[in-house]
C-alpha positions in Angstrom: 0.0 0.0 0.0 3.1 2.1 0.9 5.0 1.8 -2.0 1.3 2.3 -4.5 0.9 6.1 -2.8 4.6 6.6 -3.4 4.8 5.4 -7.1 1.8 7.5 -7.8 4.1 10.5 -6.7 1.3 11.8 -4.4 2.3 15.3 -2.6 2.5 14.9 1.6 0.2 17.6 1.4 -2.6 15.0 0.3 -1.6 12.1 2.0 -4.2 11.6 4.6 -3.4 12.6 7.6 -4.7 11.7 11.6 -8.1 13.9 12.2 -7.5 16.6 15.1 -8.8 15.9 18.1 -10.5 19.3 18.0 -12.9 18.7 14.8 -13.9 14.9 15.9 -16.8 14.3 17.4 -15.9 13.6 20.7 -18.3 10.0 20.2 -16.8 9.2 17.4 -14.4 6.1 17.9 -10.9 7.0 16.2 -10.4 4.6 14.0 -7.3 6.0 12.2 -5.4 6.6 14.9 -5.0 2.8 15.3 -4.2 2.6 11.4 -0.9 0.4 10.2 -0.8 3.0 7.3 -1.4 5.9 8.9 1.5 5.8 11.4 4.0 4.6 8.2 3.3 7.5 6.6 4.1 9.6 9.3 7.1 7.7 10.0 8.3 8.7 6.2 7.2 12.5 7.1 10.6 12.8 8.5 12.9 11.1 6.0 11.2 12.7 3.0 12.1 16.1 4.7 15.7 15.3 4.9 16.1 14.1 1.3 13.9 16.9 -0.5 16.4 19.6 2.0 19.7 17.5 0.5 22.2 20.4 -1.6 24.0 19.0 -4.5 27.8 20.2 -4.4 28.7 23.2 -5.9 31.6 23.3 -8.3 34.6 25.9 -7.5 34.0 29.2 -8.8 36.7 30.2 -11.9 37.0 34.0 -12.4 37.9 35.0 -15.7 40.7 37.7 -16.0 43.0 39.7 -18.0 46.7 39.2 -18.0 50.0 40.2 -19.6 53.8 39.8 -19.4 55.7 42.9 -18.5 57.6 44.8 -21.4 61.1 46.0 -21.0 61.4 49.2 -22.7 61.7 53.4 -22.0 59.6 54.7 -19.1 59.5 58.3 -18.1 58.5 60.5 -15.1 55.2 62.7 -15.9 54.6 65.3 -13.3 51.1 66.7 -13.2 49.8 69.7 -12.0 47.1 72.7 -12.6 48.4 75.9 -14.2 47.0 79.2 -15.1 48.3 81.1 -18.6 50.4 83.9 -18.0 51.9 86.6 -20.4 55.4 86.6 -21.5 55.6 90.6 -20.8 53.2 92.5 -19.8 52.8 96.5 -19.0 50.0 98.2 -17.3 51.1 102.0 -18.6 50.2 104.4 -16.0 50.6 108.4 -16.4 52.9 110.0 -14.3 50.7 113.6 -14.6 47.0 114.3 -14.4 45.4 115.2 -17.9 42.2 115.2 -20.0 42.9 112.4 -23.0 43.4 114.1 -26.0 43.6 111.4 -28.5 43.4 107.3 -28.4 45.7 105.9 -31.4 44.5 102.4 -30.9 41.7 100.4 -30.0 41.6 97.3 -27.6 42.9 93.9 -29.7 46.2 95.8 -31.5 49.1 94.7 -31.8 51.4 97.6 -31.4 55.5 98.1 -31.6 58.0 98.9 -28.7 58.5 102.8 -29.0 54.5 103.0 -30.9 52.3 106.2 -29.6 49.5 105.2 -27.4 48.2 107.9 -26.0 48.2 111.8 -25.7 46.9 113.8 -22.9 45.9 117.4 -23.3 49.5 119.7 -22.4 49.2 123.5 -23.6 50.0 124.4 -20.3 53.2 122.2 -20.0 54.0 123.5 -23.2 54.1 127.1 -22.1 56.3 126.4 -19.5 58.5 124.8 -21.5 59.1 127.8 -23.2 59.6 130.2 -19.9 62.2 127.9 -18.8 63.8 127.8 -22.4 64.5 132.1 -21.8 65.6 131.6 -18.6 68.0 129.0 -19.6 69.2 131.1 -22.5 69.6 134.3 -20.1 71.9 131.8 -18.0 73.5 130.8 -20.8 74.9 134.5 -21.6 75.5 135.1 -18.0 78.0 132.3 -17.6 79.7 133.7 -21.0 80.4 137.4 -20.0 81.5 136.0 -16.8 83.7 133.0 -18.1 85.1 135.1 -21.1 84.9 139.1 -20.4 84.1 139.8 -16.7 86.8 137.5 -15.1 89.7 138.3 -17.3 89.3 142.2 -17.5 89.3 141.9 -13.6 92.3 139.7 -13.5 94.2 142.2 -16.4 93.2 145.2 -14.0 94.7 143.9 -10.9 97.9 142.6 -13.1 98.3 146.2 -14.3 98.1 147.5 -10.9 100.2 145.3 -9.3 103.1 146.6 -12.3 102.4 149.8 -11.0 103.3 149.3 -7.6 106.3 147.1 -8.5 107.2 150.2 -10.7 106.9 152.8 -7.8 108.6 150.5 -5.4 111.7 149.9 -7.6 111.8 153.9 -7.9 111.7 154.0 -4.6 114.4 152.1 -3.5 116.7 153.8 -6.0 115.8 156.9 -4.9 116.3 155.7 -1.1 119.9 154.6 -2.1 120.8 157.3 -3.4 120.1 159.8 -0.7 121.8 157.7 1.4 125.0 157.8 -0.9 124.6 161.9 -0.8 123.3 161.5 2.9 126.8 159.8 4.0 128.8 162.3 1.3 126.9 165.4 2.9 125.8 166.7 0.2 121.6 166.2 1.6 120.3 167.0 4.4 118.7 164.0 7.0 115.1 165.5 5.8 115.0 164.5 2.6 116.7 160.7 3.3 113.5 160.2 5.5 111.2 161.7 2.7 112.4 159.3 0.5 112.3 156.1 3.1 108.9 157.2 3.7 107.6 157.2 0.1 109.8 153.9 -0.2 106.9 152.2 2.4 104.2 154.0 0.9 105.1 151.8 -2.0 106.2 148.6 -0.2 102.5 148.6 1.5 101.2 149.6 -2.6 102.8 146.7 -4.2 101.6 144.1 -1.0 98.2 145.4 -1.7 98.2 145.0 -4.9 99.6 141.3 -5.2 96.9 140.3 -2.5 94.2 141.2 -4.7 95.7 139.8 -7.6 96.2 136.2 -6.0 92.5 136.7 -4.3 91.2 137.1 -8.4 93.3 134.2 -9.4 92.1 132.3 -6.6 89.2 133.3 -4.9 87.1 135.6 -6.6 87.8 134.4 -9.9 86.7 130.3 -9.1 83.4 131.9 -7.2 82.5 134.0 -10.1 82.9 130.7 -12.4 80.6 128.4 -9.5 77.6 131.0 -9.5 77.5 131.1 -13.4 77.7 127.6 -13.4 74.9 127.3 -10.5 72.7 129.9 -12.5 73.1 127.9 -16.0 72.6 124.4 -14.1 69.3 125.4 -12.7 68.1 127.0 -15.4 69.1 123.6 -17.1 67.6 121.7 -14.7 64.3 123.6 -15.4 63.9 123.3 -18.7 64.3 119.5 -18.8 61.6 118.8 -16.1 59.1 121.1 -17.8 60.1 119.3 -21.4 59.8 116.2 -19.0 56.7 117.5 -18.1 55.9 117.8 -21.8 57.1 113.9 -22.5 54.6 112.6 -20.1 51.6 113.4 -21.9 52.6 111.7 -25.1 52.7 107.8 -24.1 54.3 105.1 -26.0 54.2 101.5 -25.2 57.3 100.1 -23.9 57.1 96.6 -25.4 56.0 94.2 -28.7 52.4 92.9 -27.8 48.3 93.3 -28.1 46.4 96.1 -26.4 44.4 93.9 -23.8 42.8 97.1 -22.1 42.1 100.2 -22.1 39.4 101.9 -20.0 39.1 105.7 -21.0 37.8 107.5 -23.9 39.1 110.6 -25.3 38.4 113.5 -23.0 38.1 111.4 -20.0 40.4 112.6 -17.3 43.6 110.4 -17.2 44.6 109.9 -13.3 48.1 109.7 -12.2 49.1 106.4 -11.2 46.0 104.5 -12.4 46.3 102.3 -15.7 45.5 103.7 -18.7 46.3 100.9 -21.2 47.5 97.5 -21.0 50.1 95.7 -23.3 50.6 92.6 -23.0 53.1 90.3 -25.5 51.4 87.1 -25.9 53.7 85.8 -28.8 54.8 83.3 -25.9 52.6 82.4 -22.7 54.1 81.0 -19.6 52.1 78.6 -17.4 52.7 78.8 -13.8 52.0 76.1 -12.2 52.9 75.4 -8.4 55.0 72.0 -7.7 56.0 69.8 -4.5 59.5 70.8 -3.2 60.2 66.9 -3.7 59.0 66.7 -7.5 60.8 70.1 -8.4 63.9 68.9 -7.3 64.1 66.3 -10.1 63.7 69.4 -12.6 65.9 71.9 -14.8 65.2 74.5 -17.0 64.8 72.8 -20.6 63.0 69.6 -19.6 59.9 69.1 -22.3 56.6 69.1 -21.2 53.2 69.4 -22.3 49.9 71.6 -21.8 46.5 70.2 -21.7 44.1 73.5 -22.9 40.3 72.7 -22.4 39.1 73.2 -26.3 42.1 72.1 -27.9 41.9 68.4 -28.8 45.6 67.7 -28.7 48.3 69.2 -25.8 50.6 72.0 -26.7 54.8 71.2 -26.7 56.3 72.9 -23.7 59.7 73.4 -22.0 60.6 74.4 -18.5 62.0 77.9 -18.4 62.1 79.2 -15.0 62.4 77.0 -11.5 61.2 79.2 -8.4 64.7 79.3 -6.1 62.4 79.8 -3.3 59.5 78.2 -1.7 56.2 79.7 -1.3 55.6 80.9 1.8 52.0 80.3 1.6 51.9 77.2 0.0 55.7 76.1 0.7 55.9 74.7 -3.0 57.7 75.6 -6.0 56.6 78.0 -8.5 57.8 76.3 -12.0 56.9 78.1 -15.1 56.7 76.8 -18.9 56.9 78.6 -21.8 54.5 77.9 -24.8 55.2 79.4 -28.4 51.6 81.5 -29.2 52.5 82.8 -32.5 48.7 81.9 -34.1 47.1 83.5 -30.6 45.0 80.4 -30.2 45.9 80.4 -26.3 44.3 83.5 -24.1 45.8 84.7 -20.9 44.7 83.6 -17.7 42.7 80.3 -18.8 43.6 77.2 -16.5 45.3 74.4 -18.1 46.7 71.2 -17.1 50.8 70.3 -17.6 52.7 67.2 -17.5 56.1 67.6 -16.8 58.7 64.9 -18.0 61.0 64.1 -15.2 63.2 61.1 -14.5 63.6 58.9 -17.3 64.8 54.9 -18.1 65.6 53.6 -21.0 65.1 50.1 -19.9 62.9 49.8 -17.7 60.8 46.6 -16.7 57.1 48.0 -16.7 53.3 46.9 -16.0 50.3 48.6 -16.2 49.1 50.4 -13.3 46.1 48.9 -13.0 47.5 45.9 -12.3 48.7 46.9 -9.2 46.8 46.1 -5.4 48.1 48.6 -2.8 47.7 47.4 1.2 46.8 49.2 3.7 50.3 50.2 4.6 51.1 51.2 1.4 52.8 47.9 -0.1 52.7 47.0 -3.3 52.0 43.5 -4.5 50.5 42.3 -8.5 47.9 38.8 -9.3 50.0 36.7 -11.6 48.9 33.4 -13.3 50.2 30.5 -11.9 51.1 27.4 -14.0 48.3 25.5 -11.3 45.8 27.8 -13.1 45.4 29.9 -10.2 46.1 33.3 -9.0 49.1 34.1 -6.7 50.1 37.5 -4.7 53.6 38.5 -5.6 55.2 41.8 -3.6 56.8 44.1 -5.7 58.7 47.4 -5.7 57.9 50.4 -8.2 60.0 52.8 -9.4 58.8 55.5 -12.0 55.3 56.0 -12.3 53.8 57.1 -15.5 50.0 58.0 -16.0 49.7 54.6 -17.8 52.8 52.3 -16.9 54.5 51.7 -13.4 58.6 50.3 -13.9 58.6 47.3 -11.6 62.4 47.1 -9.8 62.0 44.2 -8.2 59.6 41.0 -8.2 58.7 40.4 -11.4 60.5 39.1 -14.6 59.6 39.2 -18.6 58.7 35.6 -18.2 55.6 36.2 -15.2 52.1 36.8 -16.4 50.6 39.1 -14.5 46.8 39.6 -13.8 46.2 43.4 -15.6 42.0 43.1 -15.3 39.9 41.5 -12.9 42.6 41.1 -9.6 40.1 43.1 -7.4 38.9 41.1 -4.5 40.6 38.2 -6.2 42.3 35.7 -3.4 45.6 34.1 -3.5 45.2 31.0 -4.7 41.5 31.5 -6.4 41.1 29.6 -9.6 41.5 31.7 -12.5 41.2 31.4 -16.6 43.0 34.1 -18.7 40.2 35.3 -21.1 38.4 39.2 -22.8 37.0 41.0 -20.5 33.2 41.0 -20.3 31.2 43.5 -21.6 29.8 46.0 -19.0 26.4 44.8 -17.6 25.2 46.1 -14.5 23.4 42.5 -13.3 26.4 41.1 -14.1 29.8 41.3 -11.3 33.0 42.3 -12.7 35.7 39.5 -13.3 37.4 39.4 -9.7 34.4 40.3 -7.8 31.4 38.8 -6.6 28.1 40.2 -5.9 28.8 40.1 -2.4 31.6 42.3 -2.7 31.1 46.2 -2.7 32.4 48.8 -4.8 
């Protein structure tokens, strides 16, 4: 009877089952309690259970990955960092005087010469005392003449002349003294007129002393002060005349360098302000980015080394070369200020935009490299790489990096040519986890990415 219900594949849910003592009539004799068949179905209730919970074994899981051998072959350094465009050479002209604007020769967006008129700013004024200072400079001019070439030597030729006068009277003098003293001792003269004649003979002594004094006081004194206050007359009136042609200078502006006119604010008539900008040239033939660089990256640098410019608009970078390293840190920042020059000769490039710039630094020729997404990083910073075992399953490897490129890390030690190493699909992939080297999939979102399961998180 047993084995009839269970070849007929009867559910347990309609096998008949013992009536509850709750719906029986309580005069009702129970009848199928005492049943054979009753109690060896129940009996099976239990070993049915077990075999319909029984799991079949589940087959080990092989993840499907991506793998390569590392290349040998030139790697280089590429520093990145964020720049801002910069002018080659740039002048904000300001006007040293305060002036209506007479006349604008150029407009915003011209390119303009070293030496080319800008601006002019109103100077009639200026221009009249330019000419005041020119009379006075001419009147000094004729001063400092008649006193180097007419006053100072007809002074001097005076006081030579009077000084030969008085040598003259002295020497008659003292031949007139000696001589009454001959007729003095002889007797022929009275003593009266040998002291006449010795008094006129001082008379002329004290003469020719006077005389010599102011002579040497013309040649020495009177004549260099003469000289110094004509020169100090013509030097200031000199001095004059240039500041008020200065003066005059000032209101006509020229631009100091090659470039473009990037600003300028006024418009004829508009009062120009001292010390405020009143156009802007800037030479944008050549643009420097200035970008700011770790102390530790800048010092693997020099002035030369290529690099390129990534400019949001252009599709491919711009060629670069490093032109200036900071020689100081910044104080704010404490990194170096590094600047690049780019060629601009078509003007595609506009000052201040932000770009991005890789840097070459530290090259190797030969290098033994991987790609860096092959790489797993612990938590203390180690490095280790997946390769493909000859088992056909995954094992760590620790390994040391060297140069790291945007794409390609050098490997210095732990790996070989001859290693395959895991490049797609390591994450959350186990030592020792059966592997099979195959395409990646294609991206589906109800699908987990080689290495993972959908356990694991992102």
């Amino acid at each position: 009877m047993i084995a009839k219900q269970l070849e007929t594949n009867l559910p347990l849910h309609r096998l008949p089952l013992a009536p509850s003592a709750t719906t029986m009539p309580a005069h009702t004799p129970n009848k199928l309690a005492a049943s054979p068949l009753l109690l060896a179905l129940l009996a099976l209730v239990p070993i049915l259970s077990v075999a319909g919970c029984k799991k079949e074994p589940v087959p080990d899981t092989v993840v499907t990955v991506q793998a390569e051998h590392p290349e040998q072959g030139p790697i280089s350094e590429h520093i990145i960092a964020d720049a801002v465009l910069a002018p080659l050479a740039q002048a904000a002209i300001t006007p040293k005087i305060t002036a209506p604007v007479a006349r604008f020769y150029v407009q915003r967006g011209e390119r303009v010469k070293a030496g080319e008129l800008l601006v002019t700013l109103e100077n009639q004024d200026l221009t009249a005392a330019v000419q005041d200072n020119q009379g006075s400079l001419i009147a000094a001019q004729a001063e400092y003449a008649t006193t180097t070439r007419a006053l100072v030597p007809e002074d001097t030729l005076k006081a030579e002349s009077d000084l030969a006068e008085a040598k003259a009277n002295l020497d008659l003098n003292l031949s007139i003294v000696k001589a009454r003293k001959q007729l003095f001792a002889e007797g022929a003269i009275p003593g009266r007129d040998l002291d006449t004649a010795q008094a006129a003979l001082v008379q002329a002594q004290a003469a020719y002393d006077a005389a010599s004094r102011h002579l040497e006081s013309l040649r020495t004194v009177s004549r260099a002060a003469a000289l110094k206050s004509a020169q100090g007359q013509l030097n200031s009136a000199e001095g004059k005349y240039k500041g008020a042609a200065a003066e005059v200078s000032y209101s006509h502006i020229h631009s100091p360098i090659d470039g473009v006119v990037t600003d300028r604010p006024l418009f004829a008539g508009e009062t120009a302000t001292a010390g405020s900008p009143l156009i802007t040239v800037m030479d944008t033939s050549s643009l420097i980015a200035k970008a700011h660089i770790a102390q530790s990256l800048a010092q693997r640098m020099k002035p030369g080394d290529a690099a390129s410019v990534t400019v949001s608009g252009l599709s491919d970078p711009v060629d670069a070369k490093v032109s200036l390293i900071s020689p100081a840190l910044d104080p704010g920042s404490t990194t170096v200020e590094v600047w690049l020059k780019i060629g601009n000769r078509k003007g595609d490039l506009k000052v201040g935009t932000p770009v991005k710039v890789s840097i070459t630094g530290r090259t190797e020729p030969k290098a033994l490299k991987i790609p860096a997404t092959a790489f797993l990083t612990a938590q203390d910073g180690s490095k280790s790489v997946m390769v493909v075992g000859d088992d056909g399953v995954a094992h760590r490897k620790p390994v040391t990096v060297g140069i790291v490129d945007q794409d390609d890390v050098q490997v210095l030690t732990g790996l070989t040519t001859a290693d395959q190493v895991i490049t797609g699909g390591a994450y959350g992939l186990d030592d020792g986890s059966k592997i099979k080297v195959g395409p990646a999939a294609a991206d589906d979102d109800s699908k987990p990415a080689a290495g993972k399961t959908d356990g694991d998180k992102e």
